[in-house]
MIKOLPA-547669 format. One record per residue (C-alpha): residue number from 1; chain; residue in three letters; x, y, z. Coordinates in nm, 4 decimals. Layout:
N
ATOM resi chain resn     east    north       up
ATOM  NUM     A  ALA        X        Y        Z
...
# end
This chain:
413
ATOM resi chain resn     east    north       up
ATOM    1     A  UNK   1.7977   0.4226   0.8336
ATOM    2     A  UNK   1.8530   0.6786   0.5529
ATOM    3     A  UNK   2.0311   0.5893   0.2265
ATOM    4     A  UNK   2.0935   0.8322  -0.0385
ATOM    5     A  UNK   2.2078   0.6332  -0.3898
ATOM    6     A  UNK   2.5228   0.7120  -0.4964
ATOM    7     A  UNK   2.4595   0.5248  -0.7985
ATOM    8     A  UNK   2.1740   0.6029  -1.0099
ATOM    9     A  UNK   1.8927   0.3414  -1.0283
ATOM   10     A  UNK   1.5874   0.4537  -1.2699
ATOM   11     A  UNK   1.2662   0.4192  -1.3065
ATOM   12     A  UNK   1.1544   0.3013  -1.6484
ATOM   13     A  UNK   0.7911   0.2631  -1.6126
ATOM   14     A  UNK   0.4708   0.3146  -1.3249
ATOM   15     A  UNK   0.1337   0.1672  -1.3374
ATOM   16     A  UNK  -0.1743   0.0312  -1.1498
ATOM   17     A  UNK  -0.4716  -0.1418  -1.1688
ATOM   18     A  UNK  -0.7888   0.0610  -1.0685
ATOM   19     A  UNK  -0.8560   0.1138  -0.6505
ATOM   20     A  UNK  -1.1797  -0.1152  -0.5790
ATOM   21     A  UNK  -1.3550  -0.0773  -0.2567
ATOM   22     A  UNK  -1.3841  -0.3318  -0.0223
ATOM   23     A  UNK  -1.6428  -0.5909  -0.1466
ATOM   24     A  UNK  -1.6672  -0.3811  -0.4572
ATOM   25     A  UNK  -1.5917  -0.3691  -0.8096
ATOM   26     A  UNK  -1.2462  -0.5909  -0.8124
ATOM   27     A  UNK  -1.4040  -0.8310  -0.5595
ATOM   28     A  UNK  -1.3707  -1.1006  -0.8112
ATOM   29     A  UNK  -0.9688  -1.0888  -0.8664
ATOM   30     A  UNK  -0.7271  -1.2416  -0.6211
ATOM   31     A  UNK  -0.4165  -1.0341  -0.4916
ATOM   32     A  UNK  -0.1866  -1.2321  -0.7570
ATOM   33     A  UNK  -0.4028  -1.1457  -1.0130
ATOM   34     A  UNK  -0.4493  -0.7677  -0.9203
ATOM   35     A  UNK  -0.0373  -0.7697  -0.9018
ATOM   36     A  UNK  -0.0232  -0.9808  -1.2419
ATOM   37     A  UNK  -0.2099  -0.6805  -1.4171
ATOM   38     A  UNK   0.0022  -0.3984  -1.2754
ATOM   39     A  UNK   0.2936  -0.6075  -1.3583
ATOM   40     A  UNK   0.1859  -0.6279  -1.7427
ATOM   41     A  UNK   0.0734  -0.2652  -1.7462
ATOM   42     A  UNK   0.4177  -0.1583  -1.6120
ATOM   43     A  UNK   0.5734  -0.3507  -1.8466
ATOM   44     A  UNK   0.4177  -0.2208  -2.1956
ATOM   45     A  UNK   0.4448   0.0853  -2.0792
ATOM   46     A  UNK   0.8212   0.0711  -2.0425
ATOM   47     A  UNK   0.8537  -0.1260  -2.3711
ATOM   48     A  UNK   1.0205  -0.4275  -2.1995
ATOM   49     A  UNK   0.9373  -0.7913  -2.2973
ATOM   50     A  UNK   0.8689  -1.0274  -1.9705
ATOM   51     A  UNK   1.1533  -1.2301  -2.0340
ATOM   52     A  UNK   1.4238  -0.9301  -2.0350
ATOM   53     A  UNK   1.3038  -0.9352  -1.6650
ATOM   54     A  UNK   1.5601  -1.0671  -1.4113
ATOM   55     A  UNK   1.3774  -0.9975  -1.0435
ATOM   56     A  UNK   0.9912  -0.9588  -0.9604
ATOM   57     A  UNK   0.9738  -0.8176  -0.5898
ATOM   58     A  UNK   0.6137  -0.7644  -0.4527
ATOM   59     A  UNK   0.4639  -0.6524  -0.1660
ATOM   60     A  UNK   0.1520  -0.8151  -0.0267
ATOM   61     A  UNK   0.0269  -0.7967   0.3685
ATOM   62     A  UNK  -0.2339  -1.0534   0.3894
ATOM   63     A  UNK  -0.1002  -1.4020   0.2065
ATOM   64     A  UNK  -0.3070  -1.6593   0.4273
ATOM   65     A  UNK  -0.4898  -1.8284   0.1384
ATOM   66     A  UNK  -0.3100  -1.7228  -0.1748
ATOM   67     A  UNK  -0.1237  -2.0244  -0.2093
ATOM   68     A  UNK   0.2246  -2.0881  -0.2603
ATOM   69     A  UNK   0.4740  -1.7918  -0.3628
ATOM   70     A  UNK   0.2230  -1.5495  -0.4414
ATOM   71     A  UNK   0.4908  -1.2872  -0.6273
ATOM   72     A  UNK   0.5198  -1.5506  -0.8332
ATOM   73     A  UNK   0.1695  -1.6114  -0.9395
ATOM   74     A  UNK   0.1336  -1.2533  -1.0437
ATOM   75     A  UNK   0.5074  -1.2376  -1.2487
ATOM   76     A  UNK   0.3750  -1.5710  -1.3677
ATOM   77     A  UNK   0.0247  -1.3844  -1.4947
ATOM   78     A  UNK   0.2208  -1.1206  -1.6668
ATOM   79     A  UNK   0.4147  -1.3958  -1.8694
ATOM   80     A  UNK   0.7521  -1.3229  -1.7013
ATOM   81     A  UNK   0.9217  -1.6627  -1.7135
ATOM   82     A  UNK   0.9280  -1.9062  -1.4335
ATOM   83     A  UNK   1.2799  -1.9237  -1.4157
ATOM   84     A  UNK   1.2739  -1.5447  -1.3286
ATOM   85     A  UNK   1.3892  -1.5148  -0.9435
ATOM   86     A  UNK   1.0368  -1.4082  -0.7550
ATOM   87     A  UNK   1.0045  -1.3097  -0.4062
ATOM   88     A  UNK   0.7221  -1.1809  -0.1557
ATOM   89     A  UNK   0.7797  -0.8806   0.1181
ATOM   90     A  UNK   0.5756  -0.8281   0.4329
ATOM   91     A  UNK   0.6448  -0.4984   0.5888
ATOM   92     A  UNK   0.2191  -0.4189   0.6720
ATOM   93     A  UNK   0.1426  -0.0999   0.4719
ATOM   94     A  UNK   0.4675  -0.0246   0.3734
ATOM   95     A  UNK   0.5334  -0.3318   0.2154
ATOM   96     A  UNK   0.5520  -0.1876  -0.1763
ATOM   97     A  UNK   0.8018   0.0346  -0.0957
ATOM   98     A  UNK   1.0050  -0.2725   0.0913
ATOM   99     A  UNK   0.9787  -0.4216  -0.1987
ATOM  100     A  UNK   1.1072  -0.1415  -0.4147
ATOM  101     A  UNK   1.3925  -0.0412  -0.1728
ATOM  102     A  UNK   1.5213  -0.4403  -0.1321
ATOM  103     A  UNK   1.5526  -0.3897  -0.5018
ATOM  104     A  UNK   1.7615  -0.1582  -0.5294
ATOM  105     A  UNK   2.0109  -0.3377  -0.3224
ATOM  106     A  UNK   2.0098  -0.6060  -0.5969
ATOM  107     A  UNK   2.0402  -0.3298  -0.8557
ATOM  108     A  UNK   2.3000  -0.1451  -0.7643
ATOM  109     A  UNK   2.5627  -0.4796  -0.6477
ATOM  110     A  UNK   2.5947  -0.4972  -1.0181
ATOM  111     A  UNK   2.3482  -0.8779  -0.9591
ATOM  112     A  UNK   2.0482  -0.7807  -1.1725
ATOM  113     A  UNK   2.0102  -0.4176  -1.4600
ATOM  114     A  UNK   1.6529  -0.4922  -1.5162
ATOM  115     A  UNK   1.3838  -0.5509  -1.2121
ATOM  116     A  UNK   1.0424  -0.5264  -1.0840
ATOM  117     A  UNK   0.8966  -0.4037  -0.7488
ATOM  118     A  UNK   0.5220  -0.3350  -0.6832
ATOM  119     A  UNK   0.2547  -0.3970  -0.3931
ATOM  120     A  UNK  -0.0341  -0.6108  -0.4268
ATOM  121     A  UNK  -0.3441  -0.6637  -0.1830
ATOM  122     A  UNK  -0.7022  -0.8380  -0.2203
ATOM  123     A  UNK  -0.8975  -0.7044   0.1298
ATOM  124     A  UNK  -1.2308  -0.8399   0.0156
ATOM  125     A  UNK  -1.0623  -1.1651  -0.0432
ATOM  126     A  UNK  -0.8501  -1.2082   0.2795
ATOM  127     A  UNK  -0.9883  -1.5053   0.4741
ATOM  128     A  UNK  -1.1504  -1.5368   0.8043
ATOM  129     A  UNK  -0.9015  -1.7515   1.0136
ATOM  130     A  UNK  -1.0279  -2.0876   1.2064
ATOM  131     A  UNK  -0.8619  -2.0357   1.5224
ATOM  132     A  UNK  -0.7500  -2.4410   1.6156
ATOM  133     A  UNK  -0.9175  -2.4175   1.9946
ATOM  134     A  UNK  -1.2411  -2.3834   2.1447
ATOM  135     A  UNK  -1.2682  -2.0240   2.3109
ATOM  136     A  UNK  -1.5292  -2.0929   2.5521
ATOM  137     A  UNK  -1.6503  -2.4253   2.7023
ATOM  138     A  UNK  -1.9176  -2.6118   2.5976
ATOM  139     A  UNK  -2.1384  -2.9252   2.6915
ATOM  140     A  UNK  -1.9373  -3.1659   2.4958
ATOM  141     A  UNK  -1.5663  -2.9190   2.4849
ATOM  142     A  UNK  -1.3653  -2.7541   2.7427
ATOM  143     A  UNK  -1.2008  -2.3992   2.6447
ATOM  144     A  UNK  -0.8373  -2.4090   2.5081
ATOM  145     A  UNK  -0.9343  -2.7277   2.3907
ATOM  146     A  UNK  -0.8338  -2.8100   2.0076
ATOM  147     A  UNK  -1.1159  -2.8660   1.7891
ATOM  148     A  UNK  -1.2266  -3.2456   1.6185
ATOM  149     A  UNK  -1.1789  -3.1802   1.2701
ATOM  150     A  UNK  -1.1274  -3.4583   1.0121
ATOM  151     A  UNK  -0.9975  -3.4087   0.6916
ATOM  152     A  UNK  -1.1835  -3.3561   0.3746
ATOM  153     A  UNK  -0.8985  -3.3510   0.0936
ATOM  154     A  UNK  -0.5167  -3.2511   0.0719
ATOM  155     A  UNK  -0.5977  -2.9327   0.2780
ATOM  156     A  UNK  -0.9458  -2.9202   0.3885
ATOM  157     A  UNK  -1.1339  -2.9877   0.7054
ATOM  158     A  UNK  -1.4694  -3.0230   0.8419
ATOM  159     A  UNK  -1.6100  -3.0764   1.1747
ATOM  160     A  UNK  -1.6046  -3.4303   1.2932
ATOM  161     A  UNK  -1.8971  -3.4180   1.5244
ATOM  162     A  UNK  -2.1332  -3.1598   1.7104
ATOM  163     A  UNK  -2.0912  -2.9486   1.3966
ATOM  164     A  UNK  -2.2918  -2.6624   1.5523
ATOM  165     A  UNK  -2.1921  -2.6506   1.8986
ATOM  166     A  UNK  -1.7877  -2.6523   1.7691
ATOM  167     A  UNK  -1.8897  -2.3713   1.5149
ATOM  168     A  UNK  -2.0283  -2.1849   1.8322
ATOM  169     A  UNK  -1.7098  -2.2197   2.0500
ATOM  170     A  UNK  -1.4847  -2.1272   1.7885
ATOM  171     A  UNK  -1.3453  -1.8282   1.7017
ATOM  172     A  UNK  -1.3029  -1.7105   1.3651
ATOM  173     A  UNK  -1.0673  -1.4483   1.2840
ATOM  174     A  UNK  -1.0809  -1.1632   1.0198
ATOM  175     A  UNK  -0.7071  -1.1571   0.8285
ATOM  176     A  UNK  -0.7302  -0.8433   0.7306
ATOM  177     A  UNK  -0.8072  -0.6469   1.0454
ATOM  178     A  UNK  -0.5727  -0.8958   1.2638
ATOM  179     A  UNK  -0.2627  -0.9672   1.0347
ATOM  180     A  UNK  -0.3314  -0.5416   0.8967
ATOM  181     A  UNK  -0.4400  -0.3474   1.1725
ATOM  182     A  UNK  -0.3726  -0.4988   1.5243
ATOM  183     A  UNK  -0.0825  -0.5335   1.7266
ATOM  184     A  UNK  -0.0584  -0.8581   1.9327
ATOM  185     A  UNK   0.1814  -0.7189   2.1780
ATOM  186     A  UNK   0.0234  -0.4477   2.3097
ATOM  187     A  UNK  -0.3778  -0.6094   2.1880
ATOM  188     A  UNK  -0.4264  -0.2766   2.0475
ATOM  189     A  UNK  -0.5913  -0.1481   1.7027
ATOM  190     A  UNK  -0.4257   0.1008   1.4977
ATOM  191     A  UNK  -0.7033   0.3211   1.5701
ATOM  192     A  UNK  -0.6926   0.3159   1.9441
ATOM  193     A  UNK  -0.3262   0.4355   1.8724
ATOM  194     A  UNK  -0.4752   0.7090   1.6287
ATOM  195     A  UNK  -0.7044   0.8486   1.9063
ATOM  196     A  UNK  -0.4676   0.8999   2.1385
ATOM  197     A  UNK  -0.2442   1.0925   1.9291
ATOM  198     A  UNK  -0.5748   1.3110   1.8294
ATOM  199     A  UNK  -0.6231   1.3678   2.2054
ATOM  200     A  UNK  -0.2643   1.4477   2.2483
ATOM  201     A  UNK  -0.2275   1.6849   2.0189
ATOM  202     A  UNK  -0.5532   1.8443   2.1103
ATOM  203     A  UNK  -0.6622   1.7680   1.6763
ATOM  204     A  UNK  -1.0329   1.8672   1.6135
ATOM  205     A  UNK  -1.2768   1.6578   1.4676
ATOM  206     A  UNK  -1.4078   1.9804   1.2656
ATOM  207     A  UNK  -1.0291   2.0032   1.1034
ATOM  208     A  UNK  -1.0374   1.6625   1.0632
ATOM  209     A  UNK  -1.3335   1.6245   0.8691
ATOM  210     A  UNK  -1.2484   1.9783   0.6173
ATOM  211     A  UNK  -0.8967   1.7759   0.5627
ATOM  212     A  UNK  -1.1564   1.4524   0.4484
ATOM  213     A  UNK  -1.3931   1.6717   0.2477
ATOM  214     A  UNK  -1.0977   1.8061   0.0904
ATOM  215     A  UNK  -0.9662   1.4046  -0.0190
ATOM  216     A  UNK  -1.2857   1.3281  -0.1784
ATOM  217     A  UNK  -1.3431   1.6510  -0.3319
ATOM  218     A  UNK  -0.9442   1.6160  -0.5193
ATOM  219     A  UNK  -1.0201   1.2771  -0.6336
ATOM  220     A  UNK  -1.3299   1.3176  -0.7591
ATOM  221     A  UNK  -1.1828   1.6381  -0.9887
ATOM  222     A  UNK  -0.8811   1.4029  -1.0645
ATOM  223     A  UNK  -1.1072   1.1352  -1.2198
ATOM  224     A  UNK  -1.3741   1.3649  -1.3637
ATOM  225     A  UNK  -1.0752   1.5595  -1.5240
ATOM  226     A  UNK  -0.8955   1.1782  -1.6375
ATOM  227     A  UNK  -0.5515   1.2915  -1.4034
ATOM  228     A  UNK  -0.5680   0.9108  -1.3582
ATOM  229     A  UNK  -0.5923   0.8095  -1.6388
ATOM  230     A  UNK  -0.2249   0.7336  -1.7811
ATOM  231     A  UNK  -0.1537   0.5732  -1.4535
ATOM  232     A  UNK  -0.4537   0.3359  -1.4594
ATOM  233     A  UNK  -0.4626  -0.0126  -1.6068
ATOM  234     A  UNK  -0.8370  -0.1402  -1.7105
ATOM  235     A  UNK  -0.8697  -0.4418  -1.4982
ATOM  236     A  UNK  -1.1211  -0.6286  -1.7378
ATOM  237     A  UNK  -1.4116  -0.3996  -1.8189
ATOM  238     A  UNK  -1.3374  -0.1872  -1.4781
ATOM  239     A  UNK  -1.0958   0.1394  -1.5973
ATOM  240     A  UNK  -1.1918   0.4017  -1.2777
ATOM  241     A  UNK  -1.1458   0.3956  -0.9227
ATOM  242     A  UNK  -1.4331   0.2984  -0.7319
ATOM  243     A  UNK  -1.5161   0.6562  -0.5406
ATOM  244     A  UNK  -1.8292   0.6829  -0.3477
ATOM  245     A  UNK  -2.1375   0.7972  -0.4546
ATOM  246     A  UNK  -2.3430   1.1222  -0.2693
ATOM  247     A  UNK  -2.5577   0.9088  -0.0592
ATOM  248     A  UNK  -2.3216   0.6954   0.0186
ATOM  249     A  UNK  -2.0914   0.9809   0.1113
ATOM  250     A  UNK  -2.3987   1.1357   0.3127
ATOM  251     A  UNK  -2.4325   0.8478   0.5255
ATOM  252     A  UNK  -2.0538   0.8393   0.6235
ATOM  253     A  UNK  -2.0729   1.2355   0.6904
ATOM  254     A  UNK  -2.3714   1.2273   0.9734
ATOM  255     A  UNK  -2.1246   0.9458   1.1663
ATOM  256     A  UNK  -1.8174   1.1634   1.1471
ATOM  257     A  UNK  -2.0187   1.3933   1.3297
ATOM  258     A  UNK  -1.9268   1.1992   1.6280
ATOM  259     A  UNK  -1.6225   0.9998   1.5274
ATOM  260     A  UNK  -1.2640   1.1041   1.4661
ATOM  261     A  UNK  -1.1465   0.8306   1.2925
ATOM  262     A  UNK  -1.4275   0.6223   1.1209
ATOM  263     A  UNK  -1.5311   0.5438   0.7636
ATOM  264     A  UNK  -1.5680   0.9184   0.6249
ATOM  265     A  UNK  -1.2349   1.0267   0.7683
ATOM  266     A  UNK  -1.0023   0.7017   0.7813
ATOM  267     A  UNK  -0.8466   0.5079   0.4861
ATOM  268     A  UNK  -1.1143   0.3230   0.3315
ATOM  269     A  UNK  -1.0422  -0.1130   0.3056
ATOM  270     A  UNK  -0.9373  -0.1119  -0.0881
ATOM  271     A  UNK  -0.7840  -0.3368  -0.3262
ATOM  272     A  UNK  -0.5541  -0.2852  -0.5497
ATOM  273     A  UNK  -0.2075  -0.3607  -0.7711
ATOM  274     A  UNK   0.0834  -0.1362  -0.8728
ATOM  275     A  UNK   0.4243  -0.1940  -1.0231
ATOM  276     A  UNK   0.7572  -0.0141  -1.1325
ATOM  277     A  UNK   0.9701  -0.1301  -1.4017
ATOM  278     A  UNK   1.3337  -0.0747  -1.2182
ATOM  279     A  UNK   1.6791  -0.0448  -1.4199
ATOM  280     A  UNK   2.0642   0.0140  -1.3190
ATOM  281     A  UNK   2.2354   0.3250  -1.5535
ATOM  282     A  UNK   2.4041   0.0257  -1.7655
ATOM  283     A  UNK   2.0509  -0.1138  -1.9098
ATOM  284     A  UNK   1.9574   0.2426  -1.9714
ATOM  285     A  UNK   2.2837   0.3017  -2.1678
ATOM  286     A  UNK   2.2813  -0.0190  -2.3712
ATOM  287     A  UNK   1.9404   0.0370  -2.4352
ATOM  288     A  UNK   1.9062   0.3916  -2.4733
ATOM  289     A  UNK   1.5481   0.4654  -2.3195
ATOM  290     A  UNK   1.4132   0.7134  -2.1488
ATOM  291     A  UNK   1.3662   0.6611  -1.8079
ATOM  292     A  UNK   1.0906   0.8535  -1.6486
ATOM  293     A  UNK   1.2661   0.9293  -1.2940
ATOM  294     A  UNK   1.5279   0.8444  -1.1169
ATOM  295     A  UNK   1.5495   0.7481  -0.7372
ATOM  296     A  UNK   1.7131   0.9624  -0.5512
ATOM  297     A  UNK   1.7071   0.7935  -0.1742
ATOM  298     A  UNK   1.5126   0.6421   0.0794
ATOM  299     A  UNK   1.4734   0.6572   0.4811
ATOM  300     A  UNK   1.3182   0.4208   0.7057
ATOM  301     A  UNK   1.2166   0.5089   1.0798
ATOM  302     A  UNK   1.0886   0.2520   1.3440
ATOM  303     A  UNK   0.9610   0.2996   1.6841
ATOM  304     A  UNK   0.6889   0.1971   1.9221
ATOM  305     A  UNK   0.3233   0.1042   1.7536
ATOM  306     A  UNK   0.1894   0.4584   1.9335
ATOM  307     A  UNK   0.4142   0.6494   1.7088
ATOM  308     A  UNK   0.3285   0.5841   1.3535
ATOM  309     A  UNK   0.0716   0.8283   1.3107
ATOM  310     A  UNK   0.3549   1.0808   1.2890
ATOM  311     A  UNK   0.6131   0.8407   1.1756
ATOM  312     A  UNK   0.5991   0.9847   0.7826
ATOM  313     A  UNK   0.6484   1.3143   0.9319
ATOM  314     A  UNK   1.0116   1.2126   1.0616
ATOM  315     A  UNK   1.1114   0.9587   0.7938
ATOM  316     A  UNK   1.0610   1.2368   0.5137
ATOM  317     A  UNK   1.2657   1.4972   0.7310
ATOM  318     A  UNK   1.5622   1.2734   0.7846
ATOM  319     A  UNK   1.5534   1.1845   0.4153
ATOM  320     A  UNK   1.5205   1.5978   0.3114
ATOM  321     A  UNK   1.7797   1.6852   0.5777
ATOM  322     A  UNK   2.0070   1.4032   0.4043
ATOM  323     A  UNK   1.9394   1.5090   0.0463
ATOM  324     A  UNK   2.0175   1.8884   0.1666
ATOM  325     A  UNK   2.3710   1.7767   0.2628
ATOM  326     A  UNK   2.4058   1.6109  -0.0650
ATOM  327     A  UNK   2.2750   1.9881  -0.1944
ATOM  328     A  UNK   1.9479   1.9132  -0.2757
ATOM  329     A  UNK   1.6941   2.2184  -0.1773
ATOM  330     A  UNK   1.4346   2.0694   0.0033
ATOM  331     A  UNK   1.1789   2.3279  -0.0634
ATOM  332     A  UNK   1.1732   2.2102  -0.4390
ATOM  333     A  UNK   1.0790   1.8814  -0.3047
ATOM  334     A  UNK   0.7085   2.0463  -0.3495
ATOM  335     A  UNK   0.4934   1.7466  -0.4508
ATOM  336     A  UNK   0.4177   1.5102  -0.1455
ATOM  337     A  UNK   0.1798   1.1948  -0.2027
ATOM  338     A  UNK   0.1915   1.0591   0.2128
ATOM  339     A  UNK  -0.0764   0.8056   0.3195
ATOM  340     A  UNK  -0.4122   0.9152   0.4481
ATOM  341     A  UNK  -0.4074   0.6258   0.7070
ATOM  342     A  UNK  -0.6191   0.8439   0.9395
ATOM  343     A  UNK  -0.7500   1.1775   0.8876
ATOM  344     A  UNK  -0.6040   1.2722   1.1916
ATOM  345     A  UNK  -0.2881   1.3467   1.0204
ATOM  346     A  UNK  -0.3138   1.5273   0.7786
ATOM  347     A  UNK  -0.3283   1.8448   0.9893
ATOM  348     A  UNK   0.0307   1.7227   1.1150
ATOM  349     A  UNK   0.1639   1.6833   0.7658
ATOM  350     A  UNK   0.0529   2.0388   0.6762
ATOM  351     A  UNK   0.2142   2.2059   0.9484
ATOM  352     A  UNK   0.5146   2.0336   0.9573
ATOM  353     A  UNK   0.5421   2.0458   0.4929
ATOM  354     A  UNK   0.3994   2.3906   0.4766
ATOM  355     A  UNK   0.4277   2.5160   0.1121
ATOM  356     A  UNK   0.3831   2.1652  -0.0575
ATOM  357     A  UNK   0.1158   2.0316  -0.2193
ATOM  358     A  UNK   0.0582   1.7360  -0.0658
ATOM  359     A  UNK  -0.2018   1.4685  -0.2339
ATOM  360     A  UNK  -0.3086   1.6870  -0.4916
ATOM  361     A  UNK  -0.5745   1.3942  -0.6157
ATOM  362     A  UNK  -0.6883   1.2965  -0.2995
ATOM  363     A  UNK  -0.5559   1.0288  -0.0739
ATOM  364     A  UNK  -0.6652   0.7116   0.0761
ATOM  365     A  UNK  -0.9318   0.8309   0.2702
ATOM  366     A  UNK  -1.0915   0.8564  -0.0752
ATOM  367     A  UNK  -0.9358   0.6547  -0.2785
ATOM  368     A  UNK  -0.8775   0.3865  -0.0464
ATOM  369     A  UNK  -0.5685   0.1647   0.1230
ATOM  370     A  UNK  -0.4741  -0.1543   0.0090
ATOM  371     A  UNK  -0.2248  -0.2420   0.2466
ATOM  372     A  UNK   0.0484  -0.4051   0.0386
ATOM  373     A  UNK   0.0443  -0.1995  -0.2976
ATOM  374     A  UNK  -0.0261   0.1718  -0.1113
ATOM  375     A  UNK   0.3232   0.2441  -0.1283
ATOM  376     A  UNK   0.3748   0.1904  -0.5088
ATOM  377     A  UNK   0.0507   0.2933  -0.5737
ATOM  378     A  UNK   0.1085   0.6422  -0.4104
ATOM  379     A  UNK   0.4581   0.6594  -0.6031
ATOM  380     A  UNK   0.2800   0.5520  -0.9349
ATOM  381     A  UNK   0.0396   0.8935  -0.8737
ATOM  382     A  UNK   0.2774   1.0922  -0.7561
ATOM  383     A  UNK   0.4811   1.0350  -1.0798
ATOM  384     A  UNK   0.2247   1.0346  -1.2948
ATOM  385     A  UNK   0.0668   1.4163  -1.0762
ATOM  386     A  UNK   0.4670   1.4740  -1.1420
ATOM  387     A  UNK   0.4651   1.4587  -1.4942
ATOM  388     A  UNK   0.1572   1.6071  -1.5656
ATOM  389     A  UNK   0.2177   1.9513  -1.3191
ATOM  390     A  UNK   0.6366   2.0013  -1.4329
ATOM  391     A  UNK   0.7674   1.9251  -1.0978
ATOM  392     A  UNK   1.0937   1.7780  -1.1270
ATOM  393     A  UNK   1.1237   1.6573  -0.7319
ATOM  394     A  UNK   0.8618   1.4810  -0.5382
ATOM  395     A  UNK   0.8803   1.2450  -0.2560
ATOM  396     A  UNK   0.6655   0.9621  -0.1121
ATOM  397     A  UNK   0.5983   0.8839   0.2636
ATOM  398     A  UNK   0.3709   0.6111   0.4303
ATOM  399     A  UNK   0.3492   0.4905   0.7923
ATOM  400     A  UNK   0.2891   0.1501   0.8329
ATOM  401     A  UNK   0.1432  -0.0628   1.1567
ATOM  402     A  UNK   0.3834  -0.1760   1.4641
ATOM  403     A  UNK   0.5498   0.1767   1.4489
ATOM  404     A  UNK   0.7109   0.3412   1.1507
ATOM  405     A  UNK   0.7678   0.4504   0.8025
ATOM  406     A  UNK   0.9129   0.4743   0.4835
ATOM  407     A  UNK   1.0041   0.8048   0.2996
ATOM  408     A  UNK   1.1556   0.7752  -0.0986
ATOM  409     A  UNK   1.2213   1.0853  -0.2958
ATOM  410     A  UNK   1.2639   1.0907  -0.6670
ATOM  411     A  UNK   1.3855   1.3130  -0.9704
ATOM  412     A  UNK   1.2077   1.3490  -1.2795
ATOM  413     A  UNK   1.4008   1.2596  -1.6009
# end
């Protein structure tokens, strides 16, 4: 799916909160609340008051255990108004830019000028799941069978009896790993998928690990020089990304000695919110602002869960080949911010967008992936790296898990 926007929709504003590590420095704030503070940032910094706001679109992966309408919550948080039409997206990783691109349906149908897309995700937070029957069987419990649980309030449970031989034969499920990075059909990880596509390309784990060096070297230089700075929204006292420190670093280099695709050179578990403030050409005439870029198309590939690792790869060279019969150049498209899902492909990305800087603060191998805001998050930086370097065309691309991507190129204004 490739659509190229005949009509111009513009981007008024971009902003985040910092990148916290998993079980790190944002541990404390819910997804909602993460999204709530992007959604204020974005909103100052385009010089719009909450209530001028007519759609709040947000991406967010893992929901289990946020509660009701979580978009909501976080528009709510930012003092948009309750009456303001709010709506979650699940698309795994590439749910921020879902969110962005189902908004610019509404936008340009004539049904909303002003809107907000964005990306929100709490990893440390995600639950551990309950699974409802015994996995094994036990003196008292046969396997399959569903657990004795009485309630304990409007939507708790406990055991009813033989609390610790039930706790034994259940099976308790990490969220964020099954609902982020597992594929039910084919019971596979995202990294098994990875691997092969290392061995099938015949990918080195010595080019692997320079392309890694080279993500936490950028974003180190990015915050030490403040590149991050105008795109960063304190979240209470906590105004940096949370990058790792030389030990820590050390520890992570001596395994990827031996492993391809483990915590030194894969996308670190992050948390995070982002958020665009989104206008059609009429709000931007009546009001007369600035916008700061405007969006010039999107594509969206899907395929089989074994092909996402180069899935960014094809979704960015439909959208270029589209824009080039539109008579865009592509080769001026020569800022790239693509997810750093895996290491493994960032040697693909350079061979296939040779001549672009691609990531030029580091990725999410540094920086870190928080599923439902990585999107936004890498448009926010790549507007912000836009602004700062003169480059007037840039373009995003991020696979997500289940097989596929998005690609969105923009214009600066």
């Amino acid at each position: 799916m490739i659509d190229i926007l005949e009509k111009n929709v513009y981007i008024l504003s971009a902003q985040r909160t910092p990148i916290g590590y998993f079980n790190g420095v944002l541990s404390p704030f819910s997804a909602p609340e993460l999204g709530g503070k992007a959604i204020e940032g974005a909103l100052e910094s385009a010089r719009v008051a909450p209530g001028e706001i007519e759609m709040v679109t947000m991406g967010c992966v893992v929901t289990s255990g946020l509660g009701e309408a979580p978009a909501k919550q976080a528009a709510l948080a930012a003092g948009i108004p309750a009456t303001v039409y709010s709506r979650t997206v699940e698309s795994v990783c590439g749910s921020g830019i879902e969110a962005l691109v189902s908004t610019l349906d509404v936008l340009r149908l004539g049904r909303a000028q002003l809107a907000l897309a964005g990306g929100m995700e709490s990893r440390t937070n995600a639950p551990y799941l309950l699974e409802s029957c015994f996995m094994r069987t036990g003196a008292h419990y046969t396997k399959g069978e569903r657990l004795h649980l009485k309630k304990a309030g409007a939507y708790r449970w406990q055991y009813d009896e033989n609390l610790e031989e039930q706790a034994g034969l259940a099976s308790i499920v990490d969220a964020t790993t099954y609902d982020g990075l597992y594929w039910p059909v084919e019971k596979k990880f995202m990294r098994e998928y990875a691997l092969a596509f290392a061995k099938a390309h015949k990918i080195s784990l010595e080019a692997v690990n320079v392309k890694a060096a080279l993500s936490y070297e950028k974003a180190r230089t990015a915050q030490t020089k403040g590149y991050f700075k105008k795109e960063i929204i304190p979240m209470a006292d906590i105004e940096k990304d949370e990058l790792p420190t030389d030990d820590e670093l050390e520890k992570m280099r001596e395994e990827a000695q031996r492993d391809i695709a483990c915590a030194y050179n894969t996308s670190i578990p992050a948390d995070n919110g982002a958020a665009v403030v989104l206008s059609a050409e009429g709000f931007v005439k009546i009001r007369q602002t600035k916008p700061v870029a405007r969006i010039l198309g999107y594509s969206r590939v899907d395929g089989p869960a074994a092909d996402f690792i180069d899935s960014p790869v094809r979704a960015l060279k439909g959208l270029f080949a589209a824009l080039t019969e539109k008579g865009y150049d592509e080769e001026k498209f020569e800022l790239l911010e693509i997810n750093e899902a895996f290491g493994i492909q960032l040697p693909f990305f350079e061979q296939n967008f040779p001549r672009r800087a691609i990531n030029v603060n580091g990725g999410a191998i540094a920086l870190g992936h928080p599923f439902g805001s990585a999107g936004i998050r890498l448009l926010t930086t790549l507007l912000h790296a836009m602004a700062r370097l003169g480059v007037r065309f840039g373009a995003v691309g991020i696979c997500f898990g289940s097989g596929g991507s998005y690609g969105l190129a923009v214009e600066m204004i």
